[in-house]
C-alpha positions as CSV (number, residue, x, y, z in Angstrom):
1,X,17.9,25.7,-11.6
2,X,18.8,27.6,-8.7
3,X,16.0,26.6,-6.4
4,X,16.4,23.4,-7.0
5,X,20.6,23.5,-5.8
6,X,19.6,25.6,-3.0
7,X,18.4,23.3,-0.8
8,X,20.4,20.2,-1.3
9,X,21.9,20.2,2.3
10,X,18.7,20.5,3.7
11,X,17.3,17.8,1.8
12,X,20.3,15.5,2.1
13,X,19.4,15.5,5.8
14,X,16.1,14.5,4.9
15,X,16.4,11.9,3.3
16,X,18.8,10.3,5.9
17,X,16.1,10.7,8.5
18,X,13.6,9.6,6.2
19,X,15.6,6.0,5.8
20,X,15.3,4.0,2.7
21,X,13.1,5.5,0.4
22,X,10.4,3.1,-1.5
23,X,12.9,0.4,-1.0
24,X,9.3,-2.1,-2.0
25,X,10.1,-4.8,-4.4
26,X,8.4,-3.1,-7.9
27,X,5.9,-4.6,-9.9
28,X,6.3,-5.2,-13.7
29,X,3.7,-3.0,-15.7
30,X,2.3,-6.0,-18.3
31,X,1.3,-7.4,-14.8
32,X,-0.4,-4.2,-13.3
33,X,-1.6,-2.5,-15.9
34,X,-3.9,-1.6,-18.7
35,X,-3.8,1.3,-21.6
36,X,-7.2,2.9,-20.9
37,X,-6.7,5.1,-24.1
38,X,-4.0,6.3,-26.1
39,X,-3.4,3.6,-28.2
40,X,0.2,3.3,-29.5
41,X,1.0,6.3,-27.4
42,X,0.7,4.7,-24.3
43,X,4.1,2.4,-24.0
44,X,5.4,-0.4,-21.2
45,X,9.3,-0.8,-22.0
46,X,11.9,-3.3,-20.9
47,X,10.2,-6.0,-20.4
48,X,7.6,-4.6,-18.4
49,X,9.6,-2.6,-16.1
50,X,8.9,1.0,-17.6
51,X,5.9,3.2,-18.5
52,X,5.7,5.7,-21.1
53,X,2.4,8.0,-21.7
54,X,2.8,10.2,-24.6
55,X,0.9,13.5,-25.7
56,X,0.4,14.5,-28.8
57,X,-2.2,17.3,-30.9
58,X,-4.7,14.5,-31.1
59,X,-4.6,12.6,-28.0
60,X,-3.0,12.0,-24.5
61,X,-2.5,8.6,-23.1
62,X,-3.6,6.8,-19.9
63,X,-3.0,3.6,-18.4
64,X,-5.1,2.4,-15.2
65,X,-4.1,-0.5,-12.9
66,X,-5.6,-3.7,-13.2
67,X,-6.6,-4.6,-9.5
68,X,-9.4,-2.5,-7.3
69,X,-7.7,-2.0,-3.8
70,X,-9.5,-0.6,-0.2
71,X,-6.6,1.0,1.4
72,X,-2.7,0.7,0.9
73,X,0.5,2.1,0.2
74,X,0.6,3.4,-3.4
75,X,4.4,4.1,-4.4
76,X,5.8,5.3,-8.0
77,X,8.7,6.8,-9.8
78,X,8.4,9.5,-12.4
79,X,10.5,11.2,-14.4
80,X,8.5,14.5,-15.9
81,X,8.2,16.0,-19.3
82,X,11.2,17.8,-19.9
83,X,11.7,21.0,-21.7
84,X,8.4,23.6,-22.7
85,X,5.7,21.1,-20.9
86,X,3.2,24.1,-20.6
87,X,-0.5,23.0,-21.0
88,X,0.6,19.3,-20.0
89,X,-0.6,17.3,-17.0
90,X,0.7,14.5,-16.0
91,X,-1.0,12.4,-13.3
92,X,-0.6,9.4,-10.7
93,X,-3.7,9.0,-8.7
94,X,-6.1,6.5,-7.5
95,X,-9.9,6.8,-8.6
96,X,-12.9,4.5,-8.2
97,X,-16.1,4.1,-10.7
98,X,-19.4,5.5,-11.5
99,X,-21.0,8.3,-10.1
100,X,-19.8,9.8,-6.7
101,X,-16.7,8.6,-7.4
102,X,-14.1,9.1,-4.9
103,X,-10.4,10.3,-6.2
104,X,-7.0,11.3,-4.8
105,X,-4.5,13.1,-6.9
106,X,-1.1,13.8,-7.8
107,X,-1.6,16.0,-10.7
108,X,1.7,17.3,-12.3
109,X,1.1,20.6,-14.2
110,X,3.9,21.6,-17.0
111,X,5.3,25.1,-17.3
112,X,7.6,26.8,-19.8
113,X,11.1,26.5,-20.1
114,X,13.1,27.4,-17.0
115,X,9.7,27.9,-14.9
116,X,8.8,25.2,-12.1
117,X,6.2,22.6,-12.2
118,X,3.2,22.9,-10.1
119,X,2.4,19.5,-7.6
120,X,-1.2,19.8,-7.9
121,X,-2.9,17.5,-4.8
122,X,-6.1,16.7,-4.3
123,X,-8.9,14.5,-2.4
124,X,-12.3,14.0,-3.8
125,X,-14.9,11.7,-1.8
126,X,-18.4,11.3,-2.7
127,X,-17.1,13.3,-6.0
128,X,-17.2,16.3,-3.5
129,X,-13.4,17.8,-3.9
130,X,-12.5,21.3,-3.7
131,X,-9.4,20.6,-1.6
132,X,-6.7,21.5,-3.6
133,X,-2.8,22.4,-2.3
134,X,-0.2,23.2,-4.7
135,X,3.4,23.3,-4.1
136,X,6.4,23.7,-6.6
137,X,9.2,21.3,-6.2
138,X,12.5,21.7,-4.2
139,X,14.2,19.5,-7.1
140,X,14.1,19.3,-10.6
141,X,11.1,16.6,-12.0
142,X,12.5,16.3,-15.1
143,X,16.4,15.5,-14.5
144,X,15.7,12.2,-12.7
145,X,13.0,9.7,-10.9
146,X,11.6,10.7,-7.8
147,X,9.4,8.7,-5.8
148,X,5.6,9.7,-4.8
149,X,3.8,8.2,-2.4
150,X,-0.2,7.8,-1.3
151,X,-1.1,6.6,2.0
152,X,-4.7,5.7,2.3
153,X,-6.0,4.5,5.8
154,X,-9.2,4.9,7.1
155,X,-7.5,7.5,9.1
156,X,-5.8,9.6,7.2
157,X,-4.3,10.2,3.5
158,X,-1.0,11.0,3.3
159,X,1.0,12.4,0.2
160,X,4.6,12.3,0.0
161,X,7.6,12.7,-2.2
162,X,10.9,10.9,-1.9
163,X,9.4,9.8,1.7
164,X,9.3,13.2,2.8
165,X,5.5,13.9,3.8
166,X,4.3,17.3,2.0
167,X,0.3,17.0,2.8
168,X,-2.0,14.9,5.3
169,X,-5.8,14.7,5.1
170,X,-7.4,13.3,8.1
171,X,-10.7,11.5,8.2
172,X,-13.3,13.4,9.9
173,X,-16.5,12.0,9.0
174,X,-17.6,12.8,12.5
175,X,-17.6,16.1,11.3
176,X,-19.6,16.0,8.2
177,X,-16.8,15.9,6.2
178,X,-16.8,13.5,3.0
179,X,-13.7,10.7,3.3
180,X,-13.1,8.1,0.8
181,X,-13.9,5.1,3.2
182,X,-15.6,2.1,1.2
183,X,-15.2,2.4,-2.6
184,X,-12.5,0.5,-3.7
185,X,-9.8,2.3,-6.3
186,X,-7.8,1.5,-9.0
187,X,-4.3,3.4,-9.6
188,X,-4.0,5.4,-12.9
189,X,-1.2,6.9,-14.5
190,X,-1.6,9.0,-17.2
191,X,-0.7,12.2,-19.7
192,X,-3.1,14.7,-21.0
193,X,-3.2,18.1,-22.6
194,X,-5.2,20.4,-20.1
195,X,-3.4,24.2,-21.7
196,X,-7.1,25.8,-20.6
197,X,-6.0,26.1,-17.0
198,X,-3.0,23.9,-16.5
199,X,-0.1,26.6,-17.0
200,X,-0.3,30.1,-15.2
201,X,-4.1,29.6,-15.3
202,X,-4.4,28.8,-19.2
203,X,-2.4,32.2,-20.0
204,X,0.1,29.4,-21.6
205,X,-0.7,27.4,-24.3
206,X,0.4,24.2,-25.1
207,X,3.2,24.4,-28.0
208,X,2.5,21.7,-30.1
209,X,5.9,21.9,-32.0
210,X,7.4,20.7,-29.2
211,X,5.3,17.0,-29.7
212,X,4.9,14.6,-28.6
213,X,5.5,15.2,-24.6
214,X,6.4,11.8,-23.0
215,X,7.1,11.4,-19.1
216,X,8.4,8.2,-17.4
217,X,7.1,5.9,-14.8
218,X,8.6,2.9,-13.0
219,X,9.3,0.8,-9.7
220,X,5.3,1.0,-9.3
221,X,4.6,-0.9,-6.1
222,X,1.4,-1.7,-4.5
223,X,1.1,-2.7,-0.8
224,X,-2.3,-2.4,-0.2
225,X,-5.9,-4.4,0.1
226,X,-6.5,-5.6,-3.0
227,X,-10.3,-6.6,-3.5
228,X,-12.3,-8.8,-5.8
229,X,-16.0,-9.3,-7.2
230,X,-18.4,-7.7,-4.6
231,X,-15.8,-5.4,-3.3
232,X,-14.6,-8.9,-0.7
233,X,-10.8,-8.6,0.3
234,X,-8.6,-11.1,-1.4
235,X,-5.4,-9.8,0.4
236,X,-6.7,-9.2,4.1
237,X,-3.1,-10.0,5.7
238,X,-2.0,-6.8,4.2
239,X,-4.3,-4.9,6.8
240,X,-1.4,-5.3,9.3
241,X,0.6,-3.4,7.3
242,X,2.2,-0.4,8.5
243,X,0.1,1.9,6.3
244,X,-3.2,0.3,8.3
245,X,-2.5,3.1,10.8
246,X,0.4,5.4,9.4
247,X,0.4,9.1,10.6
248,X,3.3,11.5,11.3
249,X,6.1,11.0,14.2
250,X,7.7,14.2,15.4
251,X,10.2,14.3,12.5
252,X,7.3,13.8,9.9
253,X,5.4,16.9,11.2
254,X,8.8,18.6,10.9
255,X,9.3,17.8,7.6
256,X,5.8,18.6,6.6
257,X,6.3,22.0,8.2
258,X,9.5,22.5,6.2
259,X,7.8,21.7,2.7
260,X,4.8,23.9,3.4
261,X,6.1,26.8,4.5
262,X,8.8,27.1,1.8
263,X,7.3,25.3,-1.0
264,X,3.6,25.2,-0.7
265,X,1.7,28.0,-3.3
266,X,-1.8,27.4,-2.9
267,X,-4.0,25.9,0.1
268,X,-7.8,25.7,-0.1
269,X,-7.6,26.2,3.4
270,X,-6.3,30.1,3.3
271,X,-8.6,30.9,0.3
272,X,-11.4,33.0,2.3
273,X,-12.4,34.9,-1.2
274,X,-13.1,31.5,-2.2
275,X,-15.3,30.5,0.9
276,X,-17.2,33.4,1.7
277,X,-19.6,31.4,4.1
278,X,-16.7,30.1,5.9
279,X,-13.8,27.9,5.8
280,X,-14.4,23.9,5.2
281,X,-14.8,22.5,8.7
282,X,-11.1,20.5,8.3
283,X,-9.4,23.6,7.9
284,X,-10.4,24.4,11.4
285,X,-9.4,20.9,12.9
286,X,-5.5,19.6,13.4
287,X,-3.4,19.5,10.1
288,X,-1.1,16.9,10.8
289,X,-2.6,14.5,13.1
């Protein structure tokens, strides 16, 4: 756990900047949520106030939030498979329906024993994706809850951890560039076996022995526009919120900065092998706007 300790004064600095982190009153899951699949491996504990997707050999578990919302602040705690999670994924993202779906990810990918996890992010709009970063974590995932975070304005989406901002992805539709803009989303929370690509790019296999996997979710809190039949607003105060226009300050660009230069493994944006025509036209455009 080295890597983890390493950094601790660092971060404790962050975090004071940063203020109170996800301090929003939490939801209770019975209210929020539905099992999508799973069955009996898909949990809500305490009265309402925990989540528990489990994994086994013959199916993973997913639960999906009850409301459709056009923007907001999406906040969660998880607490991540512990131990050999290699081949495991566990997710928090926001997705809408049918085809040309548009999607934005936090995508958890399990390692061995003693190796990192991989934050896997990623924004799909129009289902046209492609725009992956990975970063590992500066903490450990599994020890304790952390907090992550979607911003999604019709400016920018932002993706942070414990309030510390690790990626932005601005809105240039100006540009030709796809943006999830007017299909409403639903927030989904889920585990799933994935040991074809998920761990050291499928060279790890899941080790079923070691089932069933279960992570932890809780404090989910949703301040966002929440829409109804026809895609009409039904909470249309909430678009004063500060989210309606959130970007980074100074000390948000810092902090980004920090996380991606130290912390950041894989960005779509440096991939030229990848892109032989060219990079995407965002990569050429401001990162943290």
């Amino acid at each position: 756990m080295e890597r983890y300790s390493s950094s601790k004064g660092f971060i404790a600095v962050l975090i004071i900047m940063a203020g109170v982190v996800a301090a929003a009153s939490a939801g209770n899951f019975y209210d929020d949520m539905d099992i999508s699949f799973g069955n009996e491996r898909a949990k809500i504990l305490n009265g309402g106030q925990d989540l528990s997707p489990s994994l086994d050999q013959y199916s993973g578990s997913d639960f999906r939030s009850k409301n459709e919302y056009l923007f907001g602040r999406f906040d969660m705690q998880l607490k991540l498979v512990p131990g050999n999670s290699a081949g495991t994924v566990t997710t928090f993202y926001l997705s809408s329906l049918g085809g040309g779906h548009d999607e934005i990810d936090f995508e958890f990918l399990g390692n061995s024993t003693g190796n990192p996890y991989t934050i896997h992010t990623n924004v799909y709009a129009h289902w046209k994706g492609d725009k992956e970063q990975q970063f590992q974590p500066w903490f450990d995932p599994t020890a304790a809850f952390h907090t992550y975070t979607i911003i999604w304005n019709s400016q920018r989406i932002i993706f942070l951890i414990d309030n510390i901002p690790i990626r932005v992805f601005n809105n240039y539709e100006t540009s030709s560039v796809p943006y999830p803009m007017s299909q409403p989303m639903r927030v989904y929370a889920s585990l799933w076996d994935a040991d074809d690509w998920a761990t050291q790019g499928g060279r790890v296999k899941t080790d079923w022995t070691k089932a069933p996997f279960t992570a932890s979710y809780r404090k989910f809190n949703a301040n966002a526009n929440m829409v109804g039949p026809n895609h009409k607003s039904i909470t249309s105060e909430n678009n004063n919120q500060a989210w309606s226009t959130q970007g980074l300050d100074a000390a948000g660009r810092n902090r980004i900065r920090w996380v991606q230069s130290k912390y950041m493994i894989y960005n779509y944006c440096n991939d030229i092998a990848r892109f032989p025509g060219g990079l995407p036209t965002e990569c050429k455009r401001s990162k943290f706007r």
